[in-house]
C-alpha positions as CSV (number, residue, x, y, z in Angstrom):
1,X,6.6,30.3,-7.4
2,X,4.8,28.8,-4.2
3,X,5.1,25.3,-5.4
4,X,6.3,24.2,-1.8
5,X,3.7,24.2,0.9
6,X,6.3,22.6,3.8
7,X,4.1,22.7,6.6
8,X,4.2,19.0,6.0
9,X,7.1,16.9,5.3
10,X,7.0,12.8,4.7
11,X,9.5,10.6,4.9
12,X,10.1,7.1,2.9
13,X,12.9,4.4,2.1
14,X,12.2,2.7,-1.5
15,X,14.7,-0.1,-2.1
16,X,16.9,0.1,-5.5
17,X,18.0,-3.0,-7.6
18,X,21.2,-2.6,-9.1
19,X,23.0,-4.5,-12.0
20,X,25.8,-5.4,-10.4
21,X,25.7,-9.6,-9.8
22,X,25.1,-10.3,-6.2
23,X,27.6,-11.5,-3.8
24,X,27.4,-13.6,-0.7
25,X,26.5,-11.4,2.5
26,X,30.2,-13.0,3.8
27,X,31.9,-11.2,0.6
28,X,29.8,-7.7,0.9
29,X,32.4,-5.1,1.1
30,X,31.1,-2.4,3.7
31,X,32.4,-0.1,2.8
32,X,28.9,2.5,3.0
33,X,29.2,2.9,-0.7
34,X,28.7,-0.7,-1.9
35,X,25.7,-2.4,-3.1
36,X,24.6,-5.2,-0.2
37,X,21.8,-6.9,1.1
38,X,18.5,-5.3,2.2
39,X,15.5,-6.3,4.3
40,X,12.3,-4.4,5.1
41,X,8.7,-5.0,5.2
42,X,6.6,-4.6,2.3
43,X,2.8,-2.6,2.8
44,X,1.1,-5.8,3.3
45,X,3.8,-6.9,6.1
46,X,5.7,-9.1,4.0
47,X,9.3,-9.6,4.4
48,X,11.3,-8.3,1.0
49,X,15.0,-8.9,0.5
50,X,17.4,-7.4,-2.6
51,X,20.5,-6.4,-3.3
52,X,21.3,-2.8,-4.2
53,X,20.6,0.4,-2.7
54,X,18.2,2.5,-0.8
55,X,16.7,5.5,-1.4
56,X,15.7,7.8,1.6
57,X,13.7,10.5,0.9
58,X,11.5,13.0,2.0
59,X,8.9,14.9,0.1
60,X,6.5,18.2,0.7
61,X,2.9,16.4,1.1
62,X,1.4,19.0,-0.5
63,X,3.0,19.1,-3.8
64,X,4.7,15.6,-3.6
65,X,8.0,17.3,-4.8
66,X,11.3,16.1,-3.2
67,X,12.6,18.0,-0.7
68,X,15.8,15.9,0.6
69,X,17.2,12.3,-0.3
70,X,20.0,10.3,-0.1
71,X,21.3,6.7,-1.4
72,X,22.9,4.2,0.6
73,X,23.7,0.8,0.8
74,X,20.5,-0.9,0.8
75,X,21.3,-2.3,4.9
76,X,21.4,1.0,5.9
77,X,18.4,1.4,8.6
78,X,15.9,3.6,8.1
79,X,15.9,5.5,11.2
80,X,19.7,6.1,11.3
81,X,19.0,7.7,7.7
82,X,16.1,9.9,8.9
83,X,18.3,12.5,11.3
84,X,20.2,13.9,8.4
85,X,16.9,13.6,6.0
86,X,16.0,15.8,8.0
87,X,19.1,18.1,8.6
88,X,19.1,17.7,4.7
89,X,15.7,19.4,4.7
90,X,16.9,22.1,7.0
91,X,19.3,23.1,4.6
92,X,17.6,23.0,1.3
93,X,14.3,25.0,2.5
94,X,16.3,27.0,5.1
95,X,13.6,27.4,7.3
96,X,14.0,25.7,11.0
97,X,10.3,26.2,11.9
98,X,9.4,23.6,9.3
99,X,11.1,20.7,10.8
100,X,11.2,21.6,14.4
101,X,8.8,18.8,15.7
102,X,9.7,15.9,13.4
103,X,13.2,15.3,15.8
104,X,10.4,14.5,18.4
105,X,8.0,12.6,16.2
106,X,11.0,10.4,14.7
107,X,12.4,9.7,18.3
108,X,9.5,8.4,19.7
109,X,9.0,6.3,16.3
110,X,12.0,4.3,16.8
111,X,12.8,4.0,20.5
112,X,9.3,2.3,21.6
């Protein structure tokens, strides 16, 4: 079918509300499958906070089809998430030469 181009690969966290009634950060179960407390920067560099969950995912450019993704407690960092995005990736297009520079790329993103 050829809707998959792959040659490039983004990679995005979107928070998720949930309906469950908030609790106090000091009754959060973490547990890693809980709804908790999140806290990133919005586009215009604005703090946002919610409770819920995250959605990590990434997505052929090209095509803007998903390609990999994961929910998780909406603490979870973005840049833990993003290794096993991307082993996630491996898997589902089975092709190594697609992601074998983003390991690099993320790296450098989150240890300067």
């Amino acid at each position: 079918m050829g809707l998959l181009d792959t040659r490039s690969i983004a990679i995005d966290a979107s928070k998720v509300d949930t309906a469950e009634k908030s609790v106090p950060r000091k009754d959060i179960k973490d547990d890693g499958q809980s709804a908790n407390w999140g806290s990133k920067l919005d586009t215009n560099g604005n703090q946002t906070t919610w409770f819920g969950y995250k959605l990590h995912i990434a997505t052929d450019v090209k095509s803007e089809l998903p390609v990999a993704l994961s929910i998780t407690p909406a603490s979870t960092n973005d840049g833990i998430m993003a290794e096993s995005i991307l082993k996630e990736c491996h898997n589902n297009l089975n092709n190594p030469s697609i992601i074998s520079w983003m390991p690099v790329m993320i790296k450098s993103q989150y240890t300067n």
